[in-house]
N, C-alpha and C positions, 0 to 999 in steps of 0.2 A: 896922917895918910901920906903914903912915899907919893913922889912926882910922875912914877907910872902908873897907879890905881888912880891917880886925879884925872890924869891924861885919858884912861879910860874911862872912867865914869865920865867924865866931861863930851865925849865922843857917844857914850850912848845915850845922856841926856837931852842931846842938842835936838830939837825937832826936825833939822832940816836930815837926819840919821835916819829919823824913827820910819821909813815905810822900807829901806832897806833893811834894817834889824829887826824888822816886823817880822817878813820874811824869813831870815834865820831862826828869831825866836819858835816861831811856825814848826821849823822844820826840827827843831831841838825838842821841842811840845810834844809832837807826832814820834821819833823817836821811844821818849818817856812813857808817854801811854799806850802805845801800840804793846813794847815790853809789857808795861803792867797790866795790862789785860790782858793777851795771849798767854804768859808764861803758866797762869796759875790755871788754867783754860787746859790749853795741852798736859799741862803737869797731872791732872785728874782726870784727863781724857784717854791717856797715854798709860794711865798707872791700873786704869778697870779694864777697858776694851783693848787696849794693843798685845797683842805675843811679839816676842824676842829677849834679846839677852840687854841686862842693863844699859849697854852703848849703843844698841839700837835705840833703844825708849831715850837715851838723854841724847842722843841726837837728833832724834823726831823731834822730842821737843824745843831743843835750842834752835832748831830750823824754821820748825814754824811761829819759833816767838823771833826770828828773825825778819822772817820775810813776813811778819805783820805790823813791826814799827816800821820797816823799809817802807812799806805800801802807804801808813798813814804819814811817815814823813814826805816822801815823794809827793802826795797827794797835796796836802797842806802847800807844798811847796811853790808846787806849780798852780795851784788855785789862786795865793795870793800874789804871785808875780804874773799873772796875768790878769787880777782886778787890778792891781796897779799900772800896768800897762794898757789898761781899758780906760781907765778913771785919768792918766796922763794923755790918752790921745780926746777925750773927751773937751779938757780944759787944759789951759797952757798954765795955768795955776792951780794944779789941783790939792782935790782936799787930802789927808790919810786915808789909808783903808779902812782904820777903824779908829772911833771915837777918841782924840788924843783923852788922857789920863795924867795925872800928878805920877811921877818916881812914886814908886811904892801904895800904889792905889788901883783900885779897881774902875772902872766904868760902871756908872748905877745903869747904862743903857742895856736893854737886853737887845735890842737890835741892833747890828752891825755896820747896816747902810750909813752911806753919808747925803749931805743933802746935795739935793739938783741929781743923785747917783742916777742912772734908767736901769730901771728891774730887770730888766733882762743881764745887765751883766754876769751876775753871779749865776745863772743858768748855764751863761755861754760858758765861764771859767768852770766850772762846777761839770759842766757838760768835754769837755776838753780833760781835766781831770781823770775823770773817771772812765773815759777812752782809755788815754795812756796808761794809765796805773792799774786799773783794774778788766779791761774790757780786753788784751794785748795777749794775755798770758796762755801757753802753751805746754808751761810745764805742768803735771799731773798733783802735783803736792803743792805747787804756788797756787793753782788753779783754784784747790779748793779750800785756801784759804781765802780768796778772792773771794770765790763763789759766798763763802760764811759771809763776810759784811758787809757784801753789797744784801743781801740776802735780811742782813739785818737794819739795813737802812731801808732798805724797799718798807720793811714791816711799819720802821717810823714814820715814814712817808704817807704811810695809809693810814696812821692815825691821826695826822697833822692832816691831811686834808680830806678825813672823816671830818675831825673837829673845824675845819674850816669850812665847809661845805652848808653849814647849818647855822653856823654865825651871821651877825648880820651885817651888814654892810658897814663901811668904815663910813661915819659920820651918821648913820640911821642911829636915832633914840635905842636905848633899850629899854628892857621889861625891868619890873624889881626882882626876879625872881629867876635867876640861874639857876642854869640845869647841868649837873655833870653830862659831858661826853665819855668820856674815858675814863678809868680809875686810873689817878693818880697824874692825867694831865691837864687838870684843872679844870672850869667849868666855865662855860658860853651862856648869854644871854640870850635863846633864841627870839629866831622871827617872827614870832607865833604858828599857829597853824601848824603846815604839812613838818616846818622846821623845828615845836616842839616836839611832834609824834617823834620822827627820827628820833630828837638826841634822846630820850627814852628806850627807843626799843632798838636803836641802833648795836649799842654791846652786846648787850643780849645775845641776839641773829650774827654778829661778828664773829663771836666764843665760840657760840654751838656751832656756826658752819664750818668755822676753822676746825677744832677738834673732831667733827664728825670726818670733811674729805682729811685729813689726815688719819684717821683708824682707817677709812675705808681705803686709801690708796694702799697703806700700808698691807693689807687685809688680801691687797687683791695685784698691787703694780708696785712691791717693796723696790726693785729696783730703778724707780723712779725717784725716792724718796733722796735726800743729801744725806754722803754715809753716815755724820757726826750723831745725826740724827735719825738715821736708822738703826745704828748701833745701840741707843740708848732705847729705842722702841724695841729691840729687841730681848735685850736685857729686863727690859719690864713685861713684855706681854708671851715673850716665847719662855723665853729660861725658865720662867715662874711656873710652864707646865711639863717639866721634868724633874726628876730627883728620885734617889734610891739608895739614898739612907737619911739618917738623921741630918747627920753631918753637911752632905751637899742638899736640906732640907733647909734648913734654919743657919747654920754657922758660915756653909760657903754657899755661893752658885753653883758651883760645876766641881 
């Protein structure tokens, strides 16, 4: 290894490094996956539902796969330099922001926090966030990509604290006998009682109520619905009741 690849690795192994390079790692992260989830997102969105000439459609979408790694790097960005600047005013020695790890190794933790951390911080950073980066915006194409993942974090949000709501307290016994909440977000030991009925019939009334006021809004207040998803309501429940031949029957839509 040459004397500049030592020099660097040796500068991002050091610990006293790591809550500043956290940070950039952060914002390089956010970069990567914003890219790789929007591109292929608009790429299919932009290929069925948009009209115009090929430079229109591939600059719609390189725009909006821009301005959604922007949003999730910004975000990232400003979240962890301000828990680090929470967690530095807290203690004149403070911990990382997140669980240090071995070069090349994962953390088995799935929690974040450090200890003595106060819970509130990641609210305040989190809350501060998502101000700046997403609550700000005025342009009509940034806006609604904004609008998508706040949109789709709200949705997680309701299921993390559906499934927390029913849980039982931290340090209360549990049952033997776990009940899914959610498909697919694992399963609670309820509290007995009012808190088993819930996590049972809680999906259930979730599903149906969702999908029923979404037919009905759509049915009656379309232009309340987010376009992305108006578009594709459309596509399914109007288009499918015109056609007048074979061809825009079965081969095409329109």
């Amino acid at each position: 290894m040459d004397p500049i690849k030592q020099a660097i690795t040796a500068f991002i192994v050091d610990p006293k490094n790591h809550d500043f390079l956290a940070i950039l790692k952060g914002l390089r992260n956010g970069l990567v996956y914003g890219a790789k989830i929007r591109f292929p997102h608009a790429l299919v969105m932009t290929v069925l539902f948009r009209d115009g000439t090929f430079r229109e459609k591939l600059t719609s979408i390189l725009s909006a796969t821009r301005q959604h790694a922007f949003n999730l790097a910004s975000f990232v960005t400003i979240y962890k330099s301000t828990m680090y600047l929470l967690t530095r005013l807290h203690k004149q020695d403070f911990p990382p922001l997140l669980p240090t790890a071995s070069p090349g190794t994962v953390s088995s933790k799935l929690s974040t926090s450090t200890p003595n951390e106060p819970a509130y911080y990641s609210l305040l950073a989190g809350l501060l966030g998502g101000y700046l980066v997403f609550g700000r915006s005025t342009d009509s194409a940034a806006h609604a990509v904004n609008q998508q993942i706040v949109l789709y974090v709200f949705a997680r949000v309701a299921m993390a604290l559906a499934k927390l709501a029913v849980a039982p307290p931290k340090g209360a016994g549990t049952t033997s006998a776990a009940v899914e909440v959610l498909p697919g977000v694992g399963s609670v030991s309820p509290n007995g009682g009012m808190g088993a009925h819930i996590s049972k019939v809680g999906w259930p009334v979730f599903a149906s109520m969702s999908w029923g006021l979404v037919m009905y809004l759509f049915r009656w207040h379309p232009e309340t619905i987010q376009p992305s998803l108006r578009s594709s309501m459309t596509y399914l429940y109007v288009d499918s009741d015109t056609w007048n031949s074979f061809k825009n029957f079965l081969v095409y839509n329109r």
